[in-house]
N, C-alpha and C positions, 0 to 999 in steps of 0.2 A: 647125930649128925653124920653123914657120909661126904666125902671129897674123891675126886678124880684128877690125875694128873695130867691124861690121855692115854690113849693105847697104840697099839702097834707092834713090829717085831722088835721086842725087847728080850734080848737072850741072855741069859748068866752070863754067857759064856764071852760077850761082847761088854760086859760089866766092869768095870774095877772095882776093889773092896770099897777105894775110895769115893768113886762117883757113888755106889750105891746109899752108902751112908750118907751121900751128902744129899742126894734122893730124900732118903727115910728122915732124915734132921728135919726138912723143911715142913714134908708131908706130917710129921709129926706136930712139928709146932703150928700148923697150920689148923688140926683136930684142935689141939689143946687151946687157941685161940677161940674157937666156936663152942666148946665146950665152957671156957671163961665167963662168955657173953651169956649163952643160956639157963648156965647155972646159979648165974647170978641174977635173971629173972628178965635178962634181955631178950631180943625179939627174935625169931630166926633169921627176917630180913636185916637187920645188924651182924646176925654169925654171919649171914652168907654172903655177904657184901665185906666187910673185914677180913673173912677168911680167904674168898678168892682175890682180894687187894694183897695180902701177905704172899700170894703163890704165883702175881701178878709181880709182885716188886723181885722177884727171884728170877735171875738168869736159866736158871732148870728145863721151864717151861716157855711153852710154845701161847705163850699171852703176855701182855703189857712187855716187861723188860727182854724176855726172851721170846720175841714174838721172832718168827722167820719174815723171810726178803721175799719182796714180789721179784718179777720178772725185769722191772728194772730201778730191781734196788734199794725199794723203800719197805717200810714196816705199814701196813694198814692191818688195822685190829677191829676187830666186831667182839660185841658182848650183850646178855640178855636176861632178864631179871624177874620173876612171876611170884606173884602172890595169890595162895591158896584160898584166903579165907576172903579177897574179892573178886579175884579171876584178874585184877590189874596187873600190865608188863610193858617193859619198857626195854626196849632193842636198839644198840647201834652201831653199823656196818661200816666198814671203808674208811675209818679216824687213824690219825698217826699223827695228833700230838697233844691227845690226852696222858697224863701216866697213867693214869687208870679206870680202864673201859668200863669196868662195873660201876665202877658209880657216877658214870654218862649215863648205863641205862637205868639205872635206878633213878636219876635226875627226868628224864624223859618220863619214866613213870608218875616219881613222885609231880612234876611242874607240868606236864604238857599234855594237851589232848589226845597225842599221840602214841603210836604204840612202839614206830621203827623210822629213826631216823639216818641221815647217811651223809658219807662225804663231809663236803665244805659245809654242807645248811648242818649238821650234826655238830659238827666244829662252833658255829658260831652262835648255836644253841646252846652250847655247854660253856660256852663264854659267858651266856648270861648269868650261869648256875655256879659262875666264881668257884668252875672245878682247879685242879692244878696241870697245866700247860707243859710241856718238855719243846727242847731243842729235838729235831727229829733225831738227831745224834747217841740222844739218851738211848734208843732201843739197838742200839751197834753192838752187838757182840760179835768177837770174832768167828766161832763156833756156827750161828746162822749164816752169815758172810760167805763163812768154807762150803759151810752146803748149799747154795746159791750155786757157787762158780762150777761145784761139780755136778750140780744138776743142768748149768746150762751146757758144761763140756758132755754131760750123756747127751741131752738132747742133741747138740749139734751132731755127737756119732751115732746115737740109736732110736732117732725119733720119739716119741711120744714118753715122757721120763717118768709118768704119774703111772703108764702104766709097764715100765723096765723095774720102778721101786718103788713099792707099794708106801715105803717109810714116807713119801714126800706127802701122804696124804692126811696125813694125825697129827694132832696136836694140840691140846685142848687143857682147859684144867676147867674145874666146876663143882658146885656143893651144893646140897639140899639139908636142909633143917625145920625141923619140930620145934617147938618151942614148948612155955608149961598152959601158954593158952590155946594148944591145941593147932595152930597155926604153923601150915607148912609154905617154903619159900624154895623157890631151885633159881640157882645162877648158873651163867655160864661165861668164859672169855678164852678167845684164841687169838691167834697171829695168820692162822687159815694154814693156805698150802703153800708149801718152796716154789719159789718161779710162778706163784699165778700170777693170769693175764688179762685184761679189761676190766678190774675191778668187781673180780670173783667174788661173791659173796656166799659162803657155805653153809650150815644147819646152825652154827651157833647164835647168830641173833636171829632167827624164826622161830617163832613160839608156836609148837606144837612140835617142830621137829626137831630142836638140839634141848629146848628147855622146856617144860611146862611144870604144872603147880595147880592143885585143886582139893583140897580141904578133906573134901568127902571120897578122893580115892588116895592120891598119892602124888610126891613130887618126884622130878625126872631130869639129870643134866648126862648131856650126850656128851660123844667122840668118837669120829671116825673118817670114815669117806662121807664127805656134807651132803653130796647127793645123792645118795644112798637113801641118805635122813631125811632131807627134804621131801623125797619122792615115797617115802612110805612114812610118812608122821609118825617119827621112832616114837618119841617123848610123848604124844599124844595117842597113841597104841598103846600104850602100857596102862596109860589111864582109863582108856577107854575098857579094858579085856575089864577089870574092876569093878567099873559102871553097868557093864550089860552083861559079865556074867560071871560066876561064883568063880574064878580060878582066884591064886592067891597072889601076892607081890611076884613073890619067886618065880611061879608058873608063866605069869603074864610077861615079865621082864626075858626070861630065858627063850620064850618062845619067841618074841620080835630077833634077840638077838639073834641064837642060836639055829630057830629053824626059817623064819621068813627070811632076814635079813644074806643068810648064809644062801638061800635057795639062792637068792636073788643077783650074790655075787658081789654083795656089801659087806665092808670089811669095820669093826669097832666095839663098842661097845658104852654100857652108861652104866648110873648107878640111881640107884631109886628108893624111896623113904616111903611108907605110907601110912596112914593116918594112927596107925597100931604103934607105930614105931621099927616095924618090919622093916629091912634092910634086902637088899638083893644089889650084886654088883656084876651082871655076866660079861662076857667078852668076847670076840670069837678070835683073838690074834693071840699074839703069844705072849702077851703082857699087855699089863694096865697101872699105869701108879694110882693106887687105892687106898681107902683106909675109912675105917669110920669109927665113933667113939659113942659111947653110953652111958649112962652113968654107973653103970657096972664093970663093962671092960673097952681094950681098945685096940684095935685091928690093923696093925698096915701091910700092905701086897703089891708087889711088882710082877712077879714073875706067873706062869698059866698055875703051878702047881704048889702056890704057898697058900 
């Protein structure tokens, strides 16, 4: 199993010992929960739906509880769910008051003919699926709040804030899991970007470009600049290099990130599983909360050079 946190410019140097560990704790228990489920002969879509719900109920991250503020103010959450071994997914965009987006899209999946639902009809679709509802209140942290009001104080003195600070545009957490019947599963959930406006909707409920899942190459959850994603099928690029031609996990994963995405002026990164058990996690920023576990050993990274 591999997990992402998001990426972005995360520097030691901006770090406390404290926040880091409190990072690594969750990241950690977050493996060791995906690792629980499939060691014990459960499904990948149970790791990966449990695991991003655990990294979802955490302030940390930029999904469910720690989801950032739109433009005026509110928390909307998108999340997205694919299974490998039917090519079935389930996406939904623009919600703020579910607690937990992943298993709206899992529900979309698992109950409905659909693949991406949105807004109010998404809300009142997950009412039928007797998920759990919050006060919009619940997603209030101070910390998103703070960076709201200083992204609209940049905007108001330097126009355009997405691109004064790159930070406004990550923030993502996401897993991909193997299971022992061979079945791969990638999710994804965010909070999107600080200050977005008209009901922006980014790469993480689109299947092909924040999430995908396909049995016979490999699973893929994104993070980055969403239209970046969108516009070059990050998630769906990696699977594809696989399909049509001998490069390896690693290869195919480094080069979306590394050199298309880089050419292009898109900033992020993902992490990807493939049907070997292969792992790859690139990035092109200066950090990524990362980690993946084995049944042999277990990995966690924040920073470009751990």
């Amino acid at each position: 199993m591999v997990i992402h946190g998001g990426a972005g410019t995360i520097l030691k140097k901006n770090m406390t010992p404290e926040k880091e560990a409190a990072y690594t704790e969750v990241l950690k228990d977050a493996l060791q929960k995906g690792k629980s489920i499939l060691a014990n002969g459960g499904s990948s879509k149970d790791a990966v739906i449990q695991t991003i719900e655990l990294m979802e109920n955490s302030p940390l991250f930029n999904a469910g509880k720690g989801a950032v503020f739109t433009n005026d103010g509110t928390n909307k959450l998108d999340a997205s769910i694919m299974d490998g071994a039917t090519l079935d997914a389930g996406a939904v965009g623009g919600i703020g008051l579910v607690k937990n987006p992943i298993k709206a899209a899992n529900a979309v999946m698992e109950n409905s003919e659909h693949v991406l639902l949105s807004g109010a009809g998404a809300e009142a679709f997950c009412k039928t699926q007797n998920l759990e509802f919050v006060d919009p209140k619940y997603f209030f942290t101070e910390k998103r709040w703070q960076s709201l009001q200083r992204a609209l104080d940049k905007e108001n003195g330097m126009g355009n804030i997405f691109e004064s600070n790159p930070d406004y545009k990550f923030g993502t957490v996401g897993a991909v899991a193997l299971d022992m019947e061979g079945n791969i599963v990638a999710g994804t959930s965010t909070g999107g970007m600080t200050n977005k406006r008209f009901d922006r909707i980014g790469d993480s409920p689109i299947i092909g470009a924040g999430t995908y899942a396909d049995n016979q190459t490999c699973g893929v959850s994104c993070t980055g600049h969403g239209e970046y994603f969108i516009r070059y099928a990050v998630a769906h690029d990696v699977s594809a290099q696989l399909e049509y031609s001998n490069k390896s996990l690693d290869e195919a994963a480094n080069y979306t990130i590394n050199e298309k995405l880089v050419e292009a002026g898109g900033s992020g990164g993902l992490i990807a599983l493939d049907k070997k058990g292969n792992i790859s996690m690139p990035f092109n920023t200066e950090g990524m909360y990362r980690g993946y576990i084995t049944d042999k050993e277990q990995y966690i990274g924040i920073y470009k050079n751990d």
